[in-house]
C-alpha positions in Angstrom: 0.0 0.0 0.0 3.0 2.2 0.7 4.4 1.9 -2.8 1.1 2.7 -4.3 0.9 6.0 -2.6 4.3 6.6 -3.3 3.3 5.9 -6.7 0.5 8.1 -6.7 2.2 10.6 -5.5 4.7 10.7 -7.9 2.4 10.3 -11.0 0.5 13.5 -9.2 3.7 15.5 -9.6 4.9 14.5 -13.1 1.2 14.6 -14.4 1.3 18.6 -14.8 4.4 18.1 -16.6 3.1 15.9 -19.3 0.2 18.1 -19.3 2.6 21.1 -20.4 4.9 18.8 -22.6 1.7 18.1 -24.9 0.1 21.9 -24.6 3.9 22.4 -25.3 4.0 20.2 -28.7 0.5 21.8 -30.0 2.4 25.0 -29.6 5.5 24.3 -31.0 3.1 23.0 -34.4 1.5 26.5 -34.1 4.6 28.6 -34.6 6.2 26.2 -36.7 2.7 26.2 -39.0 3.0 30.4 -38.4 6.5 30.1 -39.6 6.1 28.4 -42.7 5.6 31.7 -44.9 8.5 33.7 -44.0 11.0 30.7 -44.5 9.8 30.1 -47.7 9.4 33.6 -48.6 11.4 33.8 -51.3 10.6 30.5 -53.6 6.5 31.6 -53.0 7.8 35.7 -54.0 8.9 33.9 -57.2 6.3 31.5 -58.3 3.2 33.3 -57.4 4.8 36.5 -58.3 3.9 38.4 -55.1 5.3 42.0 -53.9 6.7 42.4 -50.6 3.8 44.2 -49.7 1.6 41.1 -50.6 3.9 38.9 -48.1 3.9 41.3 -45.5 0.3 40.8 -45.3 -0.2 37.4 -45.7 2.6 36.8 -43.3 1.3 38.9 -41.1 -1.4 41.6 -41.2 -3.7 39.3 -42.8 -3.0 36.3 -40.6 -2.9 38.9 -37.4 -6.4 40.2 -37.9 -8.3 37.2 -38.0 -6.1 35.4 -35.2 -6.7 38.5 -32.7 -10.1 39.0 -33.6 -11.6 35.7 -33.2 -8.9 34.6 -30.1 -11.0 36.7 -27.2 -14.3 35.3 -27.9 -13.0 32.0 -27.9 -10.9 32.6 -25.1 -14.0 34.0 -23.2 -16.1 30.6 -24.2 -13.1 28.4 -22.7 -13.3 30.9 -19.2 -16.7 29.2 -19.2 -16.5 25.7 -21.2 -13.8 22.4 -21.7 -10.7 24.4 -22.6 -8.9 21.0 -23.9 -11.9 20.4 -26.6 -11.1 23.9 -27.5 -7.3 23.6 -28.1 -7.7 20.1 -29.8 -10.5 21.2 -32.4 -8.4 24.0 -32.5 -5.4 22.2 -33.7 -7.3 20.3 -35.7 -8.5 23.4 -37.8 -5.1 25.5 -38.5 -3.3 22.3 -39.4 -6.0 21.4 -42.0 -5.3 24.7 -43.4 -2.2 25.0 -43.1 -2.0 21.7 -45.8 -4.2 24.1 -48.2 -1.5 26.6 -48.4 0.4 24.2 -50.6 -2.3 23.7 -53.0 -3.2 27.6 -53.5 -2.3 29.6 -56.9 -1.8 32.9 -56.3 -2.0 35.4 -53.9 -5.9 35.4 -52.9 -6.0 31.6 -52.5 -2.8 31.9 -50.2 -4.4 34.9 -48.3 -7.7 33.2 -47.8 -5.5 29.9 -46.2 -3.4 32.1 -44.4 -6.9 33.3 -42.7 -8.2 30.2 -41.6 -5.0 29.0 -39.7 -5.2 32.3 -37.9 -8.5 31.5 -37.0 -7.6 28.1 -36.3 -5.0 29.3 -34.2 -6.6 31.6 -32.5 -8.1 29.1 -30.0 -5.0 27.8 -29.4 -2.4 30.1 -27.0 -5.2 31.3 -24.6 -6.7 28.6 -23.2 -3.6 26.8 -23.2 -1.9 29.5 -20.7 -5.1 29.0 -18.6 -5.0 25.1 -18.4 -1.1 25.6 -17.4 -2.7 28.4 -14.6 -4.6 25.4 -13.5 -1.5 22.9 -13.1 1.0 24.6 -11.4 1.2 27.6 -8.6 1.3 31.0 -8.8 5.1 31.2 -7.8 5.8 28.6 -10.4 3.7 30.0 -13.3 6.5 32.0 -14.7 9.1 28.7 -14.9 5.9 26.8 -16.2 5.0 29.6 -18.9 8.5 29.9 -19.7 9.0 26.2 -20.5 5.4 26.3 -22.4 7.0 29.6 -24.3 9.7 27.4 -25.3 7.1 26.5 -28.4 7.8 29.5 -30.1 11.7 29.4 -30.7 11.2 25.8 -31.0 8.5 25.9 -33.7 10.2 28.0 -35.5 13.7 26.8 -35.6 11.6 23.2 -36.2 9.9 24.8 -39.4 13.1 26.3 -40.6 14.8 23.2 -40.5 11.9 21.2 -41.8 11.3 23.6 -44.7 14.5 24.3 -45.1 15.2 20.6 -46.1 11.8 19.4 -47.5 11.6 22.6 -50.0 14.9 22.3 -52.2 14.2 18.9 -52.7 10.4 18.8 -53.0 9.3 22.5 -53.5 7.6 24.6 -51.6 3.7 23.1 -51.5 5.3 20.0 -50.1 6.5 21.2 -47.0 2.9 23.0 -46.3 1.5 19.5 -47.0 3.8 17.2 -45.2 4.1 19.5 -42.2 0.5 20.1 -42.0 0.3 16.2 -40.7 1.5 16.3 -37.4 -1.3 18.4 -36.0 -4.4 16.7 -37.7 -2.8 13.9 -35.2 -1.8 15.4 -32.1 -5.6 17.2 -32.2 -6.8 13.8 -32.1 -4.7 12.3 -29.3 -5.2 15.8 -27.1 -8.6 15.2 -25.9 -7.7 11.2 -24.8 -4.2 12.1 -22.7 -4.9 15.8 -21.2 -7.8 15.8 -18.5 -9.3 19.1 -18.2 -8.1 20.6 -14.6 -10.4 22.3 -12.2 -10.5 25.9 -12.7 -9.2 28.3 -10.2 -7.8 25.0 -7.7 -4.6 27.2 -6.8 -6.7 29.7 -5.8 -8.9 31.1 -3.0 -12.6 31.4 -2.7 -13.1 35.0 -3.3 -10.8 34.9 -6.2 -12.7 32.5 -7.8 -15.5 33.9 -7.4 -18.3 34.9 -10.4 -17.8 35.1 -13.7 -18.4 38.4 -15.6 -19.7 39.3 -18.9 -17.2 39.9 -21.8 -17.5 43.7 -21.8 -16.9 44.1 -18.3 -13.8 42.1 -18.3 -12.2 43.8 -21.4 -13.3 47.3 -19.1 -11.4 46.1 -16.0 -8.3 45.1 -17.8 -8.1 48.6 -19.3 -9.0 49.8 -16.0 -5.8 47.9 -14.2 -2.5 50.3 -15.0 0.1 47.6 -15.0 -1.7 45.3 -17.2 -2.2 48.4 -19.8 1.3 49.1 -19.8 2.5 45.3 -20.1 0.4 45.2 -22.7 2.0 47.8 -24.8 5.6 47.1 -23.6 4.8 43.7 -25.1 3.3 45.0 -28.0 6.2 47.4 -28.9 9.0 45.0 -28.3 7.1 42.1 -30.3 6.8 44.4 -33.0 10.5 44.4 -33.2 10.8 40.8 -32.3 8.3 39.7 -35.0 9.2 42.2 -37.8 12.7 40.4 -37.8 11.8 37.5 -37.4 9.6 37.6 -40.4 12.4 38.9 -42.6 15.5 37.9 -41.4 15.4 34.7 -43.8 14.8 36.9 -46.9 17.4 39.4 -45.7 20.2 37.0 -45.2 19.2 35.3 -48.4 18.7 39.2 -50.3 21.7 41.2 -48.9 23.9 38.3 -47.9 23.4 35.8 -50.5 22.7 33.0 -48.2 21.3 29.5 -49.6 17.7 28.2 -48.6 19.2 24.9 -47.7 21.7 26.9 -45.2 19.2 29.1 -43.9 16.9 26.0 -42.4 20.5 24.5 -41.7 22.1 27.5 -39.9 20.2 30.4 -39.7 16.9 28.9 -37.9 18.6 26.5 -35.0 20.8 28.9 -33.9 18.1 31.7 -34.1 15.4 29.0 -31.9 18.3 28.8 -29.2 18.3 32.9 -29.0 14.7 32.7 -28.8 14.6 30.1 -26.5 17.1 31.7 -24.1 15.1 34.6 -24.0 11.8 33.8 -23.1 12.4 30.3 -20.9 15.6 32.5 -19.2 13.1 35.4 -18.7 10.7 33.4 -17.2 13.4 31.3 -14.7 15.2 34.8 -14.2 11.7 36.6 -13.5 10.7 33.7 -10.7 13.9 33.7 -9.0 14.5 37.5 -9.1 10.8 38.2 -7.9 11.3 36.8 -4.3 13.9 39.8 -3.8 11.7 41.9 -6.2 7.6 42.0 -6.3 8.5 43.7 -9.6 11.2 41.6 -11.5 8.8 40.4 -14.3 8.5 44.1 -15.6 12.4 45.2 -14.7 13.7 42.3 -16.5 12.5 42.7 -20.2 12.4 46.9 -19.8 16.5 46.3 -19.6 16.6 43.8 -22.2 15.2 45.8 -24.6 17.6 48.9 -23.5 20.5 46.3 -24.2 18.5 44.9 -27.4 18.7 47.9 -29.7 22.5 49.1 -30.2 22.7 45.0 -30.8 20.7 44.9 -33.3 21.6 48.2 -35.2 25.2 46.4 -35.4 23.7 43.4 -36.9 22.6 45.5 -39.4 26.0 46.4 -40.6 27.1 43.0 -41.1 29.2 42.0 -43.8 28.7 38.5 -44.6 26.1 36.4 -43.9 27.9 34.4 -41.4 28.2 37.0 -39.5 25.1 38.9 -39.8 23.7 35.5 -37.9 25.8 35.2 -35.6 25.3 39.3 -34.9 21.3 38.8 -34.7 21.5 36.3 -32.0 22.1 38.4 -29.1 19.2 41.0 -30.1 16.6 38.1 -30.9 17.2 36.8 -26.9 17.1 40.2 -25.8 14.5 40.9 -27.9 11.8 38.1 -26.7 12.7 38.2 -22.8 8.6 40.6 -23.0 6.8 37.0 -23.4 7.3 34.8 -20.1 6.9 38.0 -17.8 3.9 39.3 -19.3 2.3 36.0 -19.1 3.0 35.4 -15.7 2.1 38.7 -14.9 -1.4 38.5 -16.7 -2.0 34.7 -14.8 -1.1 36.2 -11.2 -2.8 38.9 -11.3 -6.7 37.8 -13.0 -9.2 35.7 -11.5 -9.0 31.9 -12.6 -12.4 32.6 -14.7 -10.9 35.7 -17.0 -7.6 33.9 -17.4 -8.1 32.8 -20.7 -9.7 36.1 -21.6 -7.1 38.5 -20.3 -4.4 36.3 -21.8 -6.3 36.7 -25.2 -6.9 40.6 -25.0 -2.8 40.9 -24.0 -2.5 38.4 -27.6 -5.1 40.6 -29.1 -2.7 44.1 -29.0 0.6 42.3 -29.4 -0.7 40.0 -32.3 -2.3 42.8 -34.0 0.9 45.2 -33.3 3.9 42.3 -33.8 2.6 40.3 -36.5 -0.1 42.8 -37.8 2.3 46.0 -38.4 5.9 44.5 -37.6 6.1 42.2 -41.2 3.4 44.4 -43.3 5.8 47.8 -41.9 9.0 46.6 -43.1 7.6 44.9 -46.2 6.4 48.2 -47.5 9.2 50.5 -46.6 11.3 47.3 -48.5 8.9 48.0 -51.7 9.6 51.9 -51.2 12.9 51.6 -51.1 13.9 49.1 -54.1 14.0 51.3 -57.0 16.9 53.5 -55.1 18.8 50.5 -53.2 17.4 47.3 -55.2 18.4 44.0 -53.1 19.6 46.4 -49.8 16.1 47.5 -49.4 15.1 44.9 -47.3 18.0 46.3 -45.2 17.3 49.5 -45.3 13.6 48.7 -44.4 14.7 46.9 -41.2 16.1 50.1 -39.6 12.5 51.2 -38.6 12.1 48.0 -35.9 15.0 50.5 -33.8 13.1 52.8 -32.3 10.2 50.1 -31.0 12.7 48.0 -28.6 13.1 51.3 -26.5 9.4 52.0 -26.6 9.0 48.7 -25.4 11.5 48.5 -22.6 10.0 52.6 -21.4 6.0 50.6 -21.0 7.9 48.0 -19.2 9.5 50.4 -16.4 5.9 52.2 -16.0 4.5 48.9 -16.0 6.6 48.2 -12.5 5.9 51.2 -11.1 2.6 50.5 -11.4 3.3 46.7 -9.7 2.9 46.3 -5.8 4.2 43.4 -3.7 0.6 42.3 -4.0 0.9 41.1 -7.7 2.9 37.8 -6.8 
C-alpha cells in the first residue's frame, strides 16, 4: 500500500508536466505552421509572383487580424467551457489549413488559407496559458509559462529546419503539405491524454469567485495600469521581435546571398536557441529575481530591450552572412525576454475565470501590433525603397524596428511602477 501512494504521488507530480509537454508540442506545431511563410518567402515571391507588400500581409497583417479578432471570444467561451476540446478542435482546424497553403495559386488563394490558420489558431495560445494556470502555482507560473513559451523558438527553428530541407528537394507546397500532418494527429490524441483541470484549484474562494460578462472584463483590464502598460511594452518590443523574425530569412538570403538549404540549416537552429534563451531564461530569471523583487517580471525585459537595440543596429552592418547570424543572435534573446513576464504577470494577477480572456486581449494588441504592423511595416518601406537600393532595401527597411525595442523597454518600467508586492 506504501508503494502505491508513493506511486500516486509521484504520478500527481509529473502529471502537470506531461500536461505542459503536450500543450507544449501543439504550440511548438503553431509557430512552426505560423513560420512556414516567412521561411519560404522567397521561392513563393517567385512563383506566385507576389510583392513584398503582398507577403507582408499574408505573413502577417492578414494572418494577425483574423487570429486576434476571433482569439478573445474563444478565449472568453473556454473561461466558461472544456478548454482542452477547444485547443484540440483547434489544432485540428489550422493544421487542416495550413496543408491548403500548398495547394493555392496565387495570392488570394494563399491569403484566404493564411486566414483560416489564424483563425484556427486563435483558439490555441489562450486557453492553453489557462489550463497551465490550473496545473501549477502562482510562484511557479513563470518557470511553467517559460518552459510552455519554449514553443515558439522551437516551432520556428523546427519549421526552418523542416522547410528548409523538404523545399529544395520537394518545393515549396510539399513542406505545407507534409508539415500540416502532425497536427491533424496530435488534435486527435489531445482530448484522450490531457484531462481538463479544475478551474481556479490554486486559488482562494473569493478569487474564484463569479464570472463576468465579456464587456466588463475587457473594461477592468483597461482599467488595471500595469496590465495596460505590459500590454503595450509587449506590444512594442514584439513588433521588433516579430518584424525580424519575419524577414530575417529573406534578408540573409537578399543582402547576404545565403542558400535556402543553409538558412533552415544555420540560420533557424541557432536563431530557436536565441529565442529560447530569451523567453524560458526570462521566465526562470523573472521567478527567481521576484522573491527579492515583487517587480522583477516588468524590470527584467524593460532592460533587455535597452541592451537589445545598439545589438541589433550592429547586426545590421554585417558584412557576410555568417556573420550577420551570428550578430542577430544576441538582439533576438534580448529581444523576446517581454513573453514569459507578461504572461505570468497576466495569470497572477486575474481571476482563474478571465484567465483565458485577459491572456487573449494581451495576444489581441501584441498579435495585431507584432505580427499585424511588424512584417506588413518593413515589407512596405522594402517596396519603397527598391528602385533607389534594389536588393539592400530589405536592409534598409529593417532600420525602422530600432526605435520600438526602446518603446518597449520605457511601457515595461511604467508597467513596474505600477506593480505592488501584491501582484505575486
Amino acid at each position: 500500500m506504501g508503494s502505491e501512494s508513493r506511486f500516486g504521488a509521484l504520478t500527481k507530480r509529473v502529471y502537470p508536466y506531461v500536461v505542459l509537454a503536450l500543450l507544449l508540442a501543439v504550440y511548438v506545431l503553431s509557430y512552426l505552421d505560423r513560420q512556414l511563410v516567412s521561411i519560404l518567402a522567397q521561392p513563393i515571391k517567385q512563383e506566385l509572383q507576389l510583392s513584398d507588400t503582398q507577403l507582408g500581409l499574408i505573413s502577417g497583417f492578414l494572418f494577425a487580424v483574423f487570429y486576434t479578432g476571433f482569439g478573445i471570444p474563444i478565449a472568453f467561451l473556454a473561461d466558461r467551457s472544456h478548454r482542452t476540446r477547444i485547443v484540440a478542435l483547434s489544432c485540428g482546424l489550422w493544421s487542416l489549413f495550413t496543408g491548403a497553403c500548398g495547394l493555392v495559386s496565387g495570392f488570394s488563394g494563399l491569403a484566404l488559407a493564411r486566414l483560416g490558420v489564424g483563425i484556427g489558431e486563435a483558439g490555441g495560445t489562450a486557453p492553453s496559458y489557462a489550463i497551465v494556470a490550473d496545473y501549477f502555482e502562482p510562484h511557479k507560473r513563470g518557470f511553467a509559462l517559460g518552459l510552455f513559451s519554449l514553443g515558439l523558438p522551437l516551432g520556428t527553428a523546427l519549421g526552418g529546419v523542416l522547410a528548409g530541407s523538404i523545399a529544395p528537394v520537394y518545393g515549396w507546397r510539399a513542406a505545407f503539405v507534409l508539415l500540416a500532418i502532425p497536427g491533424i494527429l496530435l488534435a486527435m490524441l489531445l482530448p484522450v491524454l490531457v484531462r481538463e483541470p479544475l478551474r481556479g484549484r490554486f486559488d482562494t474562494p473569493a478569487k474564484t469567485a463569479g464570472k463576468p460578462p465579456l464587456a466588463q472584463l475587457v473594461i477592468a483590464f483597461c482599467r488595471t495600469p500595469v496590465l495596460v502598460w505590459t500590454t503595450l511594452g509587449t506590444s512594442f518590443s514584439g513588433l521588433a521581435g516579430y518584424g525580424l523574425l519575419t524577414w530575417a530569412p529573406a534578408l540573409l538570403m537578399r543582402s547576404f546571398a545565403m542558400p535556402l538549404a543553409e538558412v533552415g540549416h544555420f540560420y533557424s537552429p541557432l536563431m530557436g536557441l536565441a529565442v529560447a534563451l530569451g523567453v524560458f531564461g526570462s521566465g526562470f530569471l523573472g521567478d527567481r529575481w521576484q522573491r527579492r523583487q515583487p517587480r522583477a517580471h516588468a524590470l527584467l525585459p524593460a532592460i533587455c530591450f535597452v541592451l537589445a537595440a545598439p545589438l541589433f543596429a550592429l547586426a545590421l552592418t554585417a558584412d557576410s552572412w555568417v556573420k550577420a547570424v551570428l550578430l542577430l543572435m544576441p538582439p533576438l534573446m534580448l529581444g523576446f525576454t517581454y513573453l514569459s513576464p507578461a504572461l505570468a504577470i497576466v495569470q497572477n494577477t486575474s481571476a482563474p475565470a478571465c484567465r483565458a480572456t485577459n491572456s487573449a486581449i494581451l495576444l489581441f494588441a501584441l498579435n495585431l501590433c507584432a505580427i499585424g504592423l511588424g512584417p506588413v511595416l518593413v515589407g512596405g518601406l522594402s517596396d519603397h525603397y527598391t528602385a533607389r537600393f534594389g536588393d539592400g532595401a530589405l536592409l534598409h527597411a529593417l532600420w525602422i524596428l530600432l526605435p520600438f525595442f526602446l518603446l518597449g523597454s520605457f511601457c515595461n518600467f511604467r508597467a513596474a511602477r505600477c506593480m505592488t508586492s501584491a501582484v505575486r
